[in-house]
BADO-710531 format. One record per residue (C-alpha): x, y, z; residue in three letters. Coordinates in steps of 0.2 Angstrom, whole numbers, padded with zeros to 4 digits, always signed. Last residue first. Layout:
<markols>
XYZALA...
</markols>
This chain:
<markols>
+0020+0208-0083UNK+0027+0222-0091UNK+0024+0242-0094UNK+0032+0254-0107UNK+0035+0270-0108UNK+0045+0277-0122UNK+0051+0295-0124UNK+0050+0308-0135UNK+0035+0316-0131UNK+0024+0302-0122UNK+0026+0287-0131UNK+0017+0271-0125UNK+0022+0253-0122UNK+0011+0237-0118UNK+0021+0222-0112UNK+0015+0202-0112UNK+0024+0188-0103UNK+0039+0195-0097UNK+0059+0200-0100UNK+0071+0211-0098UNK+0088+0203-0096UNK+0102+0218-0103UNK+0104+0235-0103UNK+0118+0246-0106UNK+0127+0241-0122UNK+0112+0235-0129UNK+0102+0254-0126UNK+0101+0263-0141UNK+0097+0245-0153UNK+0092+0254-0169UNK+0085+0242-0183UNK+0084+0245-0201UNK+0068+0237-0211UNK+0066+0252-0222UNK+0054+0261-0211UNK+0064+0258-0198UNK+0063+0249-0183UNK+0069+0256-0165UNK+0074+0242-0149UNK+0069+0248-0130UNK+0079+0238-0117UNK+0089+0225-0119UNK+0078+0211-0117UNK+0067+0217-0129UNK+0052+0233-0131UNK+0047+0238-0145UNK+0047+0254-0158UNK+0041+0257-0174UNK+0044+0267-0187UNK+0038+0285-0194UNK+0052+0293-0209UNK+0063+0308-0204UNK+0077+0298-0211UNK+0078+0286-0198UNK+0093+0291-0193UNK+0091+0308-0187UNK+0081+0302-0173UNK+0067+0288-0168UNK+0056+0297-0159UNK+0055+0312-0169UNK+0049+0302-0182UNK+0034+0297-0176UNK+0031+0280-0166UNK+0022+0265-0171UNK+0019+0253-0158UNK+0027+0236-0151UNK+0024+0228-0132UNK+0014+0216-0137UNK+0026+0200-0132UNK+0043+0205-0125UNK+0056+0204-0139UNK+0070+0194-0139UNK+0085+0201-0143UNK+0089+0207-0160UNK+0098+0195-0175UNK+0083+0202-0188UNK+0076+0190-0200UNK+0068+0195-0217UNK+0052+0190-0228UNK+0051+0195-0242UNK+0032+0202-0248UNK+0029+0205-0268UNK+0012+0196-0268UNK+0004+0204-0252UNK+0010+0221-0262UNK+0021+0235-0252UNK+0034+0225-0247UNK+0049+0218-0234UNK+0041+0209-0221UNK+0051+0212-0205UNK+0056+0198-0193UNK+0059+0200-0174UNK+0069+0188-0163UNK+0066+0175-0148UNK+0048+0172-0150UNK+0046+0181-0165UNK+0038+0200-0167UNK+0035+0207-0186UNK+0039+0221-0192UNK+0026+0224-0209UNK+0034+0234-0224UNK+0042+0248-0231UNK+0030+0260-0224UNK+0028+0255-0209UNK+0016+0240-0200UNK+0018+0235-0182UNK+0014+0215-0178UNK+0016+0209-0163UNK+0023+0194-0152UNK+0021+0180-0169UNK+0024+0159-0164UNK+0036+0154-0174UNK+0043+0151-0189UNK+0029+0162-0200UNK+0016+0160-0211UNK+0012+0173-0222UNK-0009+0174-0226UNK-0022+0178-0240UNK-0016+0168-0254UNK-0031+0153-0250UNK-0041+0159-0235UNK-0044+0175-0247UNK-0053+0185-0232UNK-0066+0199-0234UNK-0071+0212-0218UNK-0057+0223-0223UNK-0062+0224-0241UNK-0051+0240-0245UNK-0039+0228-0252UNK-0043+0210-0248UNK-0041+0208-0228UNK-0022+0200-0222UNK-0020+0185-0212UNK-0003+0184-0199UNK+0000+0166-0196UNK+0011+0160-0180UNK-0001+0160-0168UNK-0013+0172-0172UNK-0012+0188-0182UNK-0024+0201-0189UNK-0021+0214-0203UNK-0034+0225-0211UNK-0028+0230-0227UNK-0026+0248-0238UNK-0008+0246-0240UNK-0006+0241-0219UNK-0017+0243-0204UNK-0015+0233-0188UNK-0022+0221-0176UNK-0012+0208-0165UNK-0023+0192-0157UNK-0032+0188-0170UNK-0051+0189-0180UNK-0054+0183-0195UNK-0059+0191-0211UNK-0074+0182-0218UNK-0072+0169-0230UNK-0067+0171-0251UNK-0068+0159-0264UNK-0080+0170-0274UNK-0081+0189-0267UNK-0083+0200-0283UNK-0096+0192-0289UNK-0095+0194-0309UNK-0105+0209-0313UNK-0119+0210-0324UNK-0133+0197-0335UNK-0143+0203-0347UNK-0160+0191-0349UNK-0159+0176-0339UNK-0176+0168-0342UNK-0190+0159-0331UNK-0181+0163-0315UNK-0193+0162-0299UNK-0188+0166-0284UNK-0194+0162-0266UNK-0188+0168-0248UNK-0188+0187-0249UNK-0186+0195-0235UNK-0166+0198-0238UNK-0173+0212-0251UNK-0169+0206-0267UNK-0156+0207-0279UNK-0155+0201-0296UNK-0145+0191-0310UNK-0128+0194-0307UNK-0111+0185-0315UNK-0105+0168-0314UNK-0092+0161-0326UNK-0093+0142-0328UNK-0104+0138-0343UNK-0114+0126-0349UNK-0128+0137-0348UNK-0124+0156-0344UNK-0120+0156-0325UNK-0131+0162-0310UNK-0127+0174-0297UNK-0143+0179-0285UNK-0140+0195-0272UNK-0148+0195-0256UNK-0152+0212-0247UNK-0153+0221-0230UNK-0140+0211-0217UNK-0142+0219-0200UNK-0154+0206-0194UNK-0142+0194-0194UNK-0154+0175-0195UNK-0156+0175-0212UNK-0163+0160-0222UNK-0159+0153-0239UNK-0166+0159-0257UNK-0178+0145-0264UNK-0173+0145-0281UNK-0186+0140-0295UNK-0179+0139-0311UNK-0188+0138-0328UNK-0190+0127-0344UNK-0191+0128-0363UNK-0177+0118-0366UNK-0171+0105-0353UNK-0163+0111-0336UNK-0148+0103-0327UNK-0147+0111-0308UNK-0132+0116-0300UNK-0131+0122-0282UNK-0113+0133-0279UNK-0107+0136-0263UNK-0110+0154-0255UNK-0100+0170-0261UNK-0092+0181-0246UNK-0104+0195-0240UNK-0105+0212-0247UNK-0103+0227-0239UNK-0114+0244-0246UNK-0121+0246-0228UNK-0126+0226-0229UNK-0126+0212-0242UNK-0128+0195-0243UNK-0120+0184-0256UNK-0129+0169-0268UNK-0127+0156-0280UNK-0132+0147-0293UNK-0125+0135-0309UNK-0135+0131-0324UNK-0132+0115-0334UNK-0140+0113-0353UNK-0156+0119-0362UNK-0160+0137-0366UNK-0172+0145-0354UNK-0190+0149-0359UNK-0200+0147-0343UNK-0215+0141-0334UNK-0215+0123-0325UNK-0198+0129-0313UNK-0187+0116-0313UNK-0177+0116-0295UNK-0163+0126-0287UNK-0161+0125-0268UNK-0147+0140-0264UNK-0130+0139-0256UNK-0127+0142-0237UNK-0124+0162-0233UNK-0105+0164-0230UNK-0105+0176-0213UNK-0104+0196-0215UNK-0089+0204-0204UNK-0089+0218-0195UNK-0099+0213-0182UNK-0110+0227-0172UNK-0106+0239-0159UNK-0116+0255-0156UNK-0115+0273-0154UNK-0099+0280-0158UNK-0096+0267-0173UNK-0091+0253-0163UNK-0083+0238-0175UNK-0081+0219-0169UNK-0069+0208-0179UNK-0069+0190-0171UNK-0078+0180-0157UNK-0060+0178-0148UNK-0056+0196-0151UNK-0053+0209-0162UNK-0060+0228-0160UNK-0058+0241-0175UNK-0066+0256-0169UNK-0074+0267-0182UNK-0076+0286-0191UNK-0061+0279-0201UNK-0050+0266-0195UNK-0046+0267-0178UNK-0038+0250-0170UNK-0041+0239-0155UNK-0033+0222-0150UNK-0044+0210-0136UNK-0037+0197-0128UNK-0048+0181-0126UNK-0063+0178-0117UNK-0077+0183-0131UNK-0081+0200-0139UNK-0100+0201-0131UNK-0108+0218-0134UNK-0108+0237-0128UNK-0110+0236-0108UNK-0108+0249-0101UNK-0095+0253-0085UNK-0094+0265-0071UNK-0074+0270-0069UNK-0084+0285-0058UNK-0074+0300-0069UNK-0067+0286-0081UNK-0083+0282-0088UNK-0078+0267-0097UNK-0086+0257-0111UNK-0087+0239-0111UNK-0082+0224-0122UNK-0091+0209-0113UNK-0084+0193-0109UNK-0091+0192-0093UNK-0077+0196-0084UNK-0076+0214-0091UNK-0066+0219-0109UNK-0061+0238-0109UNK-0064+0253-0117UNK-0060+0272-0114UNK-0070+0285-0127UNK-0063+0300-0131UNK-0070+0296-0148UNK-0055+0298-0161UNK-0043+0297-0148UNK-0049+0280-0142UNK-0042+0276-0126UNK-0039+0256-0122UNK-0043+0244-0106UNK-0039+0225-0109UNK-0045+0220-0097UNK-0057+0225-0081UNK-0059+0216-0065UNK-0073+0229-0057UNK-0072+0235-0040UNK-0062+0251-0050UNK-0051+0265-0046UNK-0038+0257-0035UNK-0023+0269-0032UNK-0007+0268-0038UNK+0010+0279-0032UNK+0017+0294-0041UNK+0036+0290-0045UNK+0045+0299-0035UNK+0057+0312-0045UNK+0076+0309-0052UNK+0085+0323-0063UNK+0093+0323-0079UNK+0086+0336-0088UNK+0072+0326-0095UNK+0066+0320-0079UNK+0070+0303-0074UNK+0055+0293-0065UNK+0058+0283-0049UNK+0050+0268-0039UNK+0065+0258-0039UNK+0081+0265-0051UNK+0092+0249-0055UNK+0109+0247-0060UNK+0113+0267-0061UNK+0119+0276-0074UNK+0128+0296-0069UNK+0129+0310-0082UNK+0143+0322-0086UNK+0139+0332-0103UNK+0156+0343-0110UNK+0167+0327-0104UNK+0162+0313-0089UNK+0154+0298-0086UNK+0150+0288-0070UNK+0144+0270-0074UNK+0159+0265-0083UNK+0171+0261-0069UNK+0157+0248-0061UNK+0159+0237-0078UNK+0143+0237-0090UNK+0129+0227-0092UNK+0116+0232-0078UNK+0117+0251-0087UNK+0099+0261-0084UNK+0097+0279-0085UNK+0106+0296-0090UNK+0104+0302-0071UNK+0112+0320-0067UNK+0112+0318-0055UNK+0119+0304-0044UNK+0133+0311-0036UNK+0141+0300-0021UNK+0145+0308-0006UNK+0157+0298+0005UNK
</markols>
């Protein structure tokens, strides 16, 4: 008996045996399984190309930059590496750590995160994004000096390519009339950072603000009167953006999750941190993070959240009754991807057990595929889009 199989409108594993052939204007044929086969856009069935081995080396993690044409990849050693892919030669740009890595464009940069934290690689070199906390200044009575008598307070940032560090711990000192400070300014071991910045407070009082800066050289200062004092420090509080598992973009911050905690940047700080209203936490452990423009989906272990919002303050946080999603497998798609009823807005799109799910950019979901396709799962995916259709690979 001849059985027609073109032309081929995918997988259904849910439905009953009757409902796999369908007819009208635009026949088409489902199958239970397709093994080594890609559809065509018309319908039709080809051979999937078969895999080659390209590389000796064990390479993770691997990831195209558009913005450099440059392929990267973590090694065994720990190492982020870039790739030649005409020979898959490697070169080693700097150590990332062991774990996963996530990478991001922003600007003229790569974003990497990892196990050691933010990187960034500029084209040419790579180099930690963020700045550590310097330790607080030694303050003493300097012999020369006309302050006014009562209790000082100190401290300091670093700074580097216009960034500024997170403020240091405060050293208080009480002074007597007529008197000086002496501040021994604390040691540098980043050669990257350029300057040292000294915040002190009026006497008796608790508002910091800028004295000087110095180049980070300079190991001994001596402060026989304020004078005017300028800005507050903008940075007080603060810690250096962490790194995570997921990395995104969103209202002007860097985004990072791990575990179940997804840590945002200050605004347009990406390598600053407020580890006190900084973070959402969620219910379970997080399996991506894709921003839009009406907020942050979020994957859970056995649903996906989103995070209505445009403001950290303002965020609600929403659950989805969706299928489980595999881990990593989310990215922002254009429009065109997600059809007419998206409203000709970007969104983002995942893979879950059944099949590929949509996300709106005002937090609606589109499920194409539930009543065909049921029971995938893995450990971790990664998904692309080539035209309008979704690839995605699991382990």
């Amino acid at each position: 008996m001849d059985i027609r199989l073109m032309p081929f409108a995918g997988i259904d594993n849910v439905s009953d045996d009757t409902a796999l052939r369908r007819g009208g204007e635009v026949p088409a044929v489902f199958a239970r399984d397709a093994v080594n086969l890609d559809a065509t856009s018309d319908g039709g069935l080809r051979l999937r190309p078969g895999l080659r081995k390209v590389s000796a080396s064990r390479l993770r993690d691997l990831w195209h930059s558009p913005l450099h044409g440059d392929t990267f990849a973590r090694d065994e050693g720990g190492y982020l590496v870039r790739v030649d892919r005409a020979d898959w030669s490697t070169e080693r740009l700097g150590y990332v750590g062991d774990g996963e890595l996530a990478y991001m464009e922003q600007g003229m940069q790569v974003l990497v995160s990892g196990a050691e934290g933010l990187f960034r690689f500029d084209g040419a070199s790579l180099a930690p994004l963020s700045l550590p906390v310097p330790p607080a200044p030694m303050v003493s009575l300097g012999d020369d000096g006309s302050l006014p008598a009562g209790r000082y307070s100190l401290a300091v940032s670093w700074s580097r390519g216009g960034l500024e560090s997170p403020l240091s711990a405060l050293a208080a000192v009480e002074v007597p009339a007529g008197r000086g400070l002496t501040v021994t300014l604390p040691m540098c071991f980043d050669a990257s950072v350029a300057q040292v910045t000294l915040y002190c407070s009026e006497p008796n009082g608790g508002r910091l603000q800028r004295l000087n800066s110095y180049p980070i050289s300079t190991s001994l200062v001596a402060v026989p009167a304020l004078g005017a004092l300028g800005a507050e420090p903008r940075f007080a509080h603060m810690e250096p953006m962490p790194g995570g598992r997921y990395l995104a973009h969103w209202q002007g911050r860097l985004l990072t999750a791990r575990r179940n905690v997804l840590r945002f940047s200050e605004p347009m700080a990406y390598h600053v941190h407020d580890p006190r209203h900084g973070f959402v936490q969620l219910p379970q452990r997080i399996t991506f993070v894709a921003p839009v423009d009406g907020g942050v989906w979020i994957g859970q272990v056995d649903h996906v959240a989103f995070l209505r919002g445009v403001d950290l303050r303002e965020l609600n946080l929403e659950r989805r009754r969706t299928a489980a999603p595999v881990p990593g497998s989310a990215l922002l798609v254009d429009s065109n991807v997600l059809g007419d009823q998206a409203g000709g807005r970007a969104g983002a799109a995942w893979l879950a057990a059944n099949g590929h799910v949509l996300g709106t950019a005002d937090g609606a979901v589109i499920e194409p595929r539930a009543r065909q396709v049921a029971g995938i799962h893995g450990a971790a995916g990664q998904t692309v889009a080539i035209g309008s259709k979704l690839l995605s690979i699991v382990r």
